[in-house]
N, C-alpha and C positions, 0 to 999 in steps of 0.2 A: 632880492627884488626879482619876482618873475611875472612875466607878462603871460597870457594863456589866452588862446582863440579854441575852441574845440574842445572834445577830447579824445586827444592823441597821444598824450604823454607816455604812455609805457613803450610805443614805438618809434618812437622818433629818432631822427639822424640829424647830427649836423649838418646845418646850411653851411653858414659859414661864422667865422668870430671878429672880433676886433679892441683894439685897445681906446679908441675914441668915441664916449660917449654921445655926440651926435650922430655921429654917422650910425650906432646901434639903432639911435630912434628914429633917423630916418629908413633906414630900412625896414625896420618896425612896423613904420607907419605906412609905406609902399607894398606891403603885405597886406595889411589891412585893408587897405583901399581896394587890392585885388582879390579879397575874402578869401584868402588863406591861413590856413588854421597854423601856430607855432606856438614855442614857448622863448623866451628869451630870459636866461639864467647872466647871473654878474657874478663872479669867480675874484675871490681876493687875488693879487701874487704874491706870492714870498718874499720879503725882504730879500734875500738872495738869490731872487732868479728875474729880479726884475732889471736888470743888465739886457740881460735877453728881450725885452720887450720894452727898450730903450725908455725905462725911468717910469712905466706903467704901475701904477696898484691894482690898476683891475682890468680884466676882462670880460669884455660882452659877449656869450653863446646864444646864437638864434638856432634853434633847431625845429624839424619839421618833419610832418609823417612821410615815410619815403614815398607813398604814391605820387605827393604833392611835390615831391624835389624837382621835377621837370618843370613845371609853371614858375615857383619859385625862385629857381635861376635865370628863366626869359626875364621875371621882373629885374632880378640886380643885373641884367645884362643891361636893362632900358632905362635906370638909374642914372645921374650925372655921373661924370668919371672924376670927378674930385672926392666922392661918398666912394665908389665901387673901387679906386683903390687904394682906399685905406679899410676893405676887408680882407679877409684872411678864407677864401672858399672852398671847402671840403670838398673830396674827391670821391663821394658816393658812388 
């Protein structure tokens, strides 16, 4: 499943990820709304590594063209804090 605004995909950086399917689409959708271009990738885990990511199957990757990582971040800063920390935010 990938989501796509733009096209930016050959450059893009991780925003940030997370293991909870709502919180992917709300951030999703708070991007949207501030018309920023990303893609958002769902990543199976492995039967045995999903210990590590407390009983997960999948992972949600939002990623974004690096000009736009500074807007991007303002938005998950101004996000509710019950969404903002249950992401995982790259250190671009």
């Amino acid at each position: 499943m990938t989501k796509k605004l733009g096209n930016y995909k050959d450059h893009d950086v991780e925003l940030c990820r997370t293991t909870n399917r709502r919180v992917g689409s709300e951030t999703a959708e708070a991007l949207l709304e501030e018309q920023i271009p990303f893609t958002k990738n769902c990543k199976k885990i492995p039967f045995f590594r999903r210990d590590a990511y407390e009983g997960a199957d999948k992972i949600w990757v939002i990623s974004i063209n690096p000009r736009r990582y500074g807007q991007a971040r303002r938005v998950i800063d101004n996000m509710d804090r019950t969404y903002r920390d249950r992401l995982v935010l790259s250190n671009y």
